[in-house]
PATITI-914934 format. One line per field, with one value per residue: residue in three letters; residue number from 1; x negated, y, z negated of N, C-alpha, C in turn. Coordinates in Angstrom, 1 decimal. Layout:
PATITI-914934
resn: c(ALA, ...)
resi: c(NUM, ...)
nX: c(X, ...)
nY: c(Y, ...)
nZ: c(Z, ...)
caX: c(X, ...)
caY: c(Y, ...)
caZ: c(Z, ...)
cX: c(X, ...)
cY: c(Y, ...)
cZ: c(Z, ...)
This chain:
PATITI-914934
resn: c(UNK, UNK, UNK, UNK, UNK, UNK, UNK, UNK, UNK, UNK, UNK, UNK, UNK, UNK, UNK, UNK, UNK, UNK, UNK, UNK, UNK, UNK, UNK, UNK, UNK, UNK, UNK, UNK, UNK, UNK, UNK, UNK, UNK, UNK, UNK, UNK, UNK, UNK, UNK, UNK, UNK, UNK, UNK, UNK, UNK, UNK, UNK, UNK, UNK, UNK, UNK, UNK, UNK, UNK, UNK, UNK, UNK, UNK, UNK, UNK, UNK, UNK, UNK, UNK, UNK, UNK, UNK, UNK, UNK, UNK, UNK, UNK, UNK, UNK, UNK, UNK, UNK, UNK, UNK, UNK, UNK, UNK, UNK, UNK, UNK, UNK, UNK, UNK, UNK, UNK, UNK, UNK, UNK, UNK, UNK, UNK, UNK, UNK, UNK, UNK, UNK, UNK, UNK, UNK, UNK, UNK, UNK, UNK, UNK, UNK, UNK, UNK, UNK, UNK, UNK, UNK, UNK, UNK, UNK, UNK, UNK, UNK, UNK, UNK, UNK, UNK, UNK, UNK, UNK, UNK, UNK, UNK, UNK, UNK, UNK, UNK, UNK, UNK, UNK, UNK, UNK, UNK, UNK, UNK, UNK, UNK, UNK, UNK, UNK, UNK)
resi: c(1, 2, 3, 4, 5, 6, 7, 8, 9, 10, 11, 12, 13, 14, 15, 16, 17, 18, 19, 20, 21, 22, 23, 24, 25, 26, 27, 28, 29, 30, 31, 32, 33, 34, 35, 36, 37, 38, 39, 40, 41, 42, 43, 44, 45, 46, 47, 48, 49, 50, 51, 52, 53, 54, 55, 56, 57, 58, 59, 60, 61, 62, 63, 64, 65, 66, 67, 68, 69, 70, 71, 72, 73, 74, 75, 76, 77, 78, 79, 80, 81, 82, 83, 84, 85, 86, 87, 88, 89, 90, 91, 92, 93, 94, 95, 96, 97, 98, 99, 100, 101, 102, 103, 104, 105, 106, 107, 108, 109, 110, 111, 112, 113, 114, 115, 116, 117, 118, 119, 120, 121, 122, 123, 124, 125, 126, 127, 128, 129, 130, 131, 132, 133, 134, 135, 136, 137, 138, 139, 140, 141, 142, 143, 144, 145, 146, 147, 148, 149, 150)
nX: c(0.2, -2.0, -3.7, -1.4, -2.4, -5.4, -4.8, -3.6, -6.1, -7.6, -6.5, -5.9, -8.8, -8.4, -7.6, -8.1, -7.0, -5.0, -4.3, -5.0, -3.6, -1.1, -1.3, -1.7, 0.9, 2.1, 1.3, 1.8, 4.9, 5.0, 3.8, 6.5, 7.7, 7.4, 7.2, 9.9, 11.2, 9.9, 10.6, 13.7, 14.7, 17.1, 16.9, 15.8, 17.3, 19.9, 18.6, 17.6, 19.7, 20.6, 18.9, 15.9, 13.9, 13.1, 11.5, 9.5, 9.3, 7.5, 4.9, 6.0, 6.1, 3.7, 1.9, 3.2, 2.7, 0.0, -0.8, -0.2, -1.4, -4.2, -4.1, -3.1, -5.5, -6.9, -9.1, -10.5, -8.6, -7.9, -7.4, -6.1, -3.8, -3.1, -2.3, 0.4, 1.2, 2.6, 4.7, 6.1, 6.4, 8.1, 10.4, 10.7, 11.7, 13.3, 14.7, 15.9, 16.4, 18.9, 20.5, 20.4, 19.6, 19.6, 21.5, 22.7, 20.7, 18.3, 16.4, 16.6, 14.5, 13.2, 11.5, 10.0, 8.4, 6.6, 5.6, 4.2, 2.3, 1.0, -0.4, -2.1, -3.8, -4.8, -6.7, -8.1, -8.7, -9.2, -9.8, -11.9, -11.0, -11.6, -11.7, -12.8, -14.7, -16.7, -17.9, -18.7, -20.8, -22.7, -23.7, -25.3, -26.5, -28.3, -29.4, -30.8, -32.7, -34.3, -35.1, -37.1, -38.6, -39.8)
nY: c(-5.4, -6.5, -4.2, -4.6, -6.7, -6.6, -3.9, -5.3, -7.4, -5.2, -4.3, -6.7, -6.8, -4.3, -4.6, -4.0, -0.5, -1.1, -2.6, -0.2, 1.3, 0.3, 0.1, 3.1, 4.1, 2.7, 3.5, 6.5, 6.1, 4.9, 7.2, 8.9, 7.9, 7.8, 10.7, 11.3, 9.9, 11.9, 14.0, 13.9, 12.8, 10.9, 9.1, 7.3, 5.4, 5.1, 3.3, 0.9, -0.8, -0.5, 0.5, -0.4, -0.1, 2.9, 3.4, 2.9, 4.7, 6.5, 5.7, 3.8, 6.4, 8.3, 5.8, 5.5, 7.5, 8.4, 6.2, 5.5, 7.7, 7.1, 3.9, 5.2, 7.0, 5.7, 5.0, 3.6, 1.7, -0.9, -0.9, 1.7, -0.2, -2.4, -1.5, -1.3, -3.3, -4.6, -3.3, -3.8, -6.6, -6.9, -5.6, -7.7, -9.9, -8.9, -7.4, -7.0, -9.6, -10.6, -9.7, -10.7, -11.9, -9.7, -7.1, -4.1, -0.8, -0.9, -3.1, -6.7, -8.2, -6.1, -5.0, -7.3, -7.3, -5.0, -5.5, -8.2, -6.7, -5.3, -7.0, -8.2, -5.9, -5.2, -7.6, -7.2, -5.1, -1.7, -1.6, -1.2, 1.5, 3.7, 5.5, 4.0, 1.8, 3.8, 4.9, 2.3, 1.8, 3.6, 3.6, 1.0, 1.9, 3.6, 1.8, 0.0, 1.6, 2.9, 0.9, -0.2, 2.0, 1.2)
nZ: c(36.9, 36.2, 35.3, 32.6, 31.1, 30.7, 28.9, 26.9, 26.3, 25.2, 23.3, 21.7, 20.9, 19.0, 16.3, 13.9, 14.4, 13.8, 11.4, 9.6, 10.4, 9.2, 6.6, 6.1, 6.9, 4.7, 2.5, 2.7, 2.3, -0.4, -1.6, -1.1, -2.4, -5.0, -5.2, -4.3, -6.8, -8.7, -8.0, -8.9, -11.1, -12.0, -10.1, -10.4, -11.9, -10.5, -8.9, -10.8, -12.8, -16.2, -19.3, -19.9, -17.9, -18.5, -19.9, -18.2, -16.4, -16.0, -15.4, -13.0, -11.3, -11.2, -10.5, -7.8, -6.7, -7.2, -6.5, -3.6, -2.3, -2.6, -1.0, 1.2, 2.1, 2.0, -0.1, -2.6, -1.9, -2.9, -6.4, -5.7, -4.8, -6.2, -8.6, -7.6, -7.9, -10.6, -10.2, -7.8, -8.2, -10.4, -9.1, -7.2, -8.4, -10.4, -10.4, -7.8, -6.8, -8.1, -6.2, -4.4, -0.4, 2.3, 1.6, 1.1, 1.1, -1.1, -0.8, -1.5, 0.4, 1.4, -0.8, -1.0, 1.3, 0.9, -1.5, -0.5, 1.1, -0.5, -2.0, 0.1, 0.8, -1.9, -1.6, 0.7, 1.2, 2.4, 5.1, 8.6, 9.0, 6.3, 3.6, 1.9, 3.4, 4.1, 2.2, 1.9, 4.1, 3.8, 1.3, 2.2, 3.6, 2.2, 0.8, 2.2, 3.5, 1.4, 0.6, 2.9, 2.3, 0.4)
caX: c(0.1, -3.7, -3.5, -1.1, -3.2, -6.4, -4.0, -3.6, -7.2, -8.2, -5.5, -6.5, -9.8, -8.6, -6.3, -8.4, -6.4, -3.3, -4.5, -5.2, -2.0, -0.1, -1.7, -1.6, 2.1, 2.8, 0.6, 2.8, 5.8, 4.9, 3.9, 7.3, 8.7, 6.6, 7.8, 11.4, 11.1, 9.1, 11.7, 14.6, 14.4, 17.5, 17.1, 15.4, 18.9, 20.9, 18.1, 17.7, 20.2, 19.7, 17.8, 15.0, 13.0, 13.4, 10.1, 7.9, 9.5, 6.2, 4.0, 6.3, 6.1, 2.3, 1.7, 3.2, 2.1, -1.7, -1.6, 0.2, -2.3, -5.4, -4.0, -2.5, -6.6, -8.3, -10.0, -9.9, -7.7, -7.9, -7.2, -4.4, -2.5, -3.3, -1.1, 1.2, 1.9, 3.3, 6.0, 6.8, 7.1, 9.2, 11.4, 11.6, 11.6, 14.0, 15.8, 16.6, 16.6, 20.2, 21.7, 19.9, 19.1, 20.6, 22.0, 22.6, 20.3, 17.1, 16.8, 15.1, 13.3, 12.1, 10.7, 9.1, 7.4, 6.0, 4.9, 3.7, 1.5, 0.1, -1.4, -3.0, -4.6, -5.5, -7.6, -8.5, -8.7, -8.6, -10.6, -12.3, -11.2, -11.0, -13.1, -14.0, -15.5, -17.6, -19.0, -19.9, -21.8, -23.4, -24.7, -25.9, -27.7, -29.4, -30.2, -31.9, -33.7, -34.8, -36.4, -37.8, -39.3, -41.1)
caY: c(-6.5, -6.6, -3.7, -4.7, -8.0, -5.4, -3.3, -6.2, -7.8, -4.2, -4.3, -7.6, -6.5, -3.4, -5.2, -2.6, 0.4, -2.1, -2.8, 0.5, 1.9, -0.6, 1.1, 4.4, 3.7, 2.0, 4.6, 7.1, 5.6, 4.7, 8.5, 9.5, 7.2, 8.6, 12.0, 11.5, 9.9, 13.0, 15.5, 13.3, 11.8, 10.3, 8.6, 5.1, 5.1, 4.8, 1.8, 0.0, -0.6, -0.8, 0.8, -1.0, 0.8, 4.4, 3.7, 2.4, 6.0, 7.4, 4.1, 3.7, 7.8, 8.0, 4.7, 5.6, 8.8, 8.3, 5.0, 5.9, 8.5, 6.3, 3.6, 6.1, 7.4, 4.0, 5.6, 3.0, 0.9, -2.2, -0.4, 1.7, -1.4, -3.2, -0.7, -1.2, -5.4, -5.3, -2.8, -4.5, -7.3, -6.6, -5.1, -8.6, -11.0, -9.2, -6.2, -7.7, -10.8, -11.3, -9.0, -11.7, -10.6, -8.9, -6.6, -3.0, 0.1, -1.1, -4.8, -7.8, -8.5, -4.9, -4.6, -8.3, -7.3, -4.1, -6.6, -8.9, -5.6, -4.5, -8.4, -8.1, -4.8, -5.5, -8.6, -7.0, -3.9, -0.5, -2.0, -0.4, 3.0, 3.8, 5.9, 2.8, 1.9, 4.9, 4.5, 1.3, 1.9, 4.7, 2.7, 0.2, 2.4, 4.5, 0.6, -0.3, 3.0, 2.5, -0.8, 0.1, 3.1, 0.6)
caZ: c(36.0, 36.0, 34.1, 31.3, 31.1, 29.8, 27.8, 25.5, 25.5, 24.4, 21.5, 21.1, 20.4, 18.1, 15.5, 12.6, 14.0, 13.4, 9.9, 9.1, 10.9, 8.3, 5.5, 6.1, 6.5, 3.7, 1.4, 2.5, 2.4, -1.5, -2.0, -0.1, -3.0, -6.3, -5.2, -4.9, -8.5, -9.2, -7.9, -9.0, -12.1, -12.1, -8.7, -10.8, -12.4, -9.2, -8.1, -11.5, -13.8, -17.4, -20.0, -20.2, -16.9, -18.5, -20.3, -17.0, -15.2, -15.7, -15.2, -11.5, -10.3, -11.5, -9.2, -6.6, -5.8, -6.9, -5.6, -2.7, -1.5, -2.3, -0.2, 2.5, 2.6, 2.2, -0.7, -3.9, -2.0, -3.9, -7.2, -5.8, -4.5, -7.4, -10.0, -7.3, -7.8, -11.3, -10.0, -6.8, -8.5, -11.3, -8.1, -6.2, -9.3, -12.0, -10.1, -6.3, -7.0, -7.9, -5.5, -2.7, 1.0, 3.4, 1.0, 2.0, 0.2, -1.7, -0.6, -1.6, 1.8, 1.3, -1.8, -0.8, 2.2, 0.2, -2.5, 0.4, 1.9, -1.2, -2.5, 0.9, 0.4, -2.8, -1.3, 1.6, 1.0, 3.2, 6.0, 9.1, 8.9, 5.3, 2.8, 1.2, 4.0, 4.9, 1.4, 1.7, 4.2, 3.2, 0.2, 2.3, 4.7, 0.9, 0.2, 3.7, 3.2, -0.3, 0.9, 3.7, 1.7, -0.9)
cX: c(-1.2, -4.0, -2.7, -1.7, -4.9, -5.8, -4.2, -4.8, -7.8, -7.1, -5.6, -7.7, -10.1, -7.6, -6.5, -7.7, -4.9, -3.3, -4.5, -3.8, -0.9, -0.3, -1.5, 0.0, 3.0, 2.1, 1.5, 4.2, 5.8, 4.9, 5.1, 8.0, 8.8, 7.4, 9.5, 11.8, 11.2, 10.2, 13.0, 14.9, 15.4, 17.7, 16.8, 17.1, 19.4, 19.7, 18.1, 19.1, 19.9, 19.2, 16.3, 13.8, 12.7, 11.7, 8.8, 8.4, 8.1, 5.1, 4.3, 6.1, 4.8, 1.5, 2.2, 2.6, 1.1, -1.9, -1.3, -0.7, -3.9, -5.0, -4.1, -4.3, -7.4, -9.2, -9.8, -8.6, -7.3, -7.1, -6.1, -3.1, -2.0, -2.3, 0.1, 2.0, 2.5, 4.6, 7.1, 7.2, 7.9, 10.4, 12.2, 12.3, 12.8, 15.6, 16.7, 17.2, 17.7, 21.5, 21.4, 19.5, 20.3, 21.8, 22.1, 21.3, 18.7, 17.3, 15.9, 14.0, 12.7, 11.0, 9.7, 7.7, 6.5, 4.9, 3.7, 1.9, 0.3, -0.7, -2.2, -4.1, -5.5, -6.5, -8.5, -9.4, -8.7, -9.1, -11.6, -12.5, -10.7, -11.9, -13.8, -14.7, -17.0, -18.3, -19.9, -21.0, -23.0, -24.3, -25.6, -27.1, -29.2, -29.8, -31.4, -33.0, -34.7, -35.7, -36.9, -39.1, -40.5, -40.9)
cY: c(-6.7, -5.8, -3.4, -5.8, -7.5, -4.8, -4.2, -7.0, -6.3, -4.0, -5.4, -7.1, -5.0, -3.5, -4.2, -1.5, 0.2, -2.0, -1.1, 1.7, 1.5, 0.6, 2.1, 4.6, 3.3, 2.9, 5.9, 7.0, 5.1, 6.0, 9.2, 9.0, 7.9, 9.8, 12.0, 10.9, 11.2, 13.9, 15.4, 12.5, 10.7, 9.2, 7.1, 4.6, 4.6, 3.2, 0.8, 0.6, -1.1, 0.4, 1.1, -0.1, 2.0, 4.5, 3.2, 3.4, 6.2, 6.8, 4.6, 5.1, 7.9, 7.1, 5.2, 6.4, 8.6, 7.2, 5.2, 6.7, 7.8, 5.2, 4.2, 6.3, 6.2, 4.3, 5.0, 2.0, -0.4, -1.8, 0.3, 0.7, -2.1, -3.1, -0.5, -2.5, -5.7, -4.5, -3.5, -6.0, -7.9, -6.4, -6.5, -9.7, -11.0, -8.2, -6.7, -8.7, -11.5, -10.5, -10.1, -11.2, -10.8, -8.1, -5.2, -1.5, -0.6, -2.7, -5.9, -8.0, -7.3, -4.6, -6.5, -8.3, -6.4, -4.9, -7.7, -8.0, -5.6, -5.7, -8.1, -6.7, -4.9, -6.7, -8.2, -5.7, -2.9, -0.7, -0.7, 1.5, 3.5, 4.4, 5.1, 2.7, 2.9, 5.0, 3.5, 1.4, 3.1, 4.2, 1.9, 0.7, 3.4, 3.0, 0.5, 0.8, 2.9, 0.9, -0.4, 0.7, 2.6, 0.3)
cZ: c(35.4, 35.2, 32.7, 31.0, 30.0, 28.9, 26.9, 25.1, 24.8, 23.4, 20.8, 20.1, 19.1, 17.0, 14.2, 12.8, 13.5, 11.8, 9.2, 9.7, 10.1, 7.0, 5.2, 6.1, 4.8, 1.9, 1.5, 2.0, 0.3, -2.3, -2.0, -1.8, -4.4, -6.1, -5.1, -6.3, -9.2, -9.4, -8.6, -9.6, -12.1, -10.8, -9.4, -11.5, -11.2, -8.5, -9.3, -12.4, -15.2, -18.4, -20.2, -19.3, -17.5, -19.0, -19.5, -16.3, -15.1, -14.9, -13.4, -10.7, -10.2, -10.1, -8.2, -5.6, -6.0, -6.1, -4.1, -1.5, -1.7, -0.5, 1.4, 3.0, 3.0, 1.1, -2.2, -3.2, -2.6, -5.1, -7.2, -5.6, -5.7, -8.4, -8.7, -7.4, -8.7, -10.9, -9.1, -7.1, -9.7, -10.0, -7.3, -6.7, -10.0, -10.8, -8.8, -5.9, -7.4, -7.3, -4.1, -1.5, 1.7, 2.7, 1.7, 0.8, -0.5, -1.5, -0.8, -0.7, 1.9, 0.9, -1.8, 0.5, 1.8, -0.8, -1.9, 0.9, 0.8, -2.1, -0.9, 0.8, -1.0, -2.8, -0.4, 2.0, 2.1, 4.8, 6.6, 8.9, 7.8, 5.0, 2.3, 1.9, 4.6, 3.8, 0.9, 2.4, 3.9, 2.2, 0.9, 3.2, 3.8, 0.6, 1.0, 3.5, 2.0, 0.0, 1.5, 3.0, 0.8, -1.8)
């Protein structure tokens, strides 16, 4: 017991590989998406109906897959999430939104929690273990240096 008691103050204490375990998830899982677009043009047909989508195909495959693999790296995560919020929410506003939840196949509470993810990322951005990260500090350590220096 003593030692599941530790187990969870040390998971306590590592909630960034959580955040960045979400991420990396949800960057693939966007790329996973871009590419079956990619491979399968008609697949946005079978999820939107309409017309009107045929001329944001490019816009939504484009996003998903670049954004997708920024996110997934942490590299530009702000920016890829970003060109991911008008899609997802066109998805939960216009498209999901009058089939309701608890539907079966592409579902409101899906494409809400996706939408949910990627306003966090885009505020938060890639955290801990991310490229962003490793360039910020990088800068900050050529700043400190650069002062130091004179």
């Amino acid at each position: 017991m003593n030692q599941f008691i530790e187990s969870l103050h040390w998971l306590d204490r590592k909630h960034e590989v959580a955040y960045s375990a979400i991420r990396i998830f949800l960057g693939v899982a966007l790329f996973v998406r871009g590419w079956i677009l990619i491979s399968d043009p008609e697949a946005i047909t079978r999820i939107v109906t309409g017309d009107n989508m045929h001329g944001w195909y490019s816009y939504i495959t484009i996003a998903h897959l670049a954004g997708g693999l920024l996110i997934a790296f942490g590299a530009l995560t702000r920016l890829g999430a970003l060109f991911q919020v008008p899609i997802l929410f066109i998805a939960v506003f216009f498209v999901h939104a009058e089939n309701g939840l608890m539907m079966g196949g592409q579902s409101l509470e899906l494409a809400a929690l996706v939408l949910f993810l990627l306003v966090i990322f885009s505020l938060f951005g890639g955290g801990v273990f991310s490229i962003d990260r490793y360039f910020q500090q990088r800068k900050y350590r050529e700043s400190k240096e650069a002062a130091a220096a004179g």
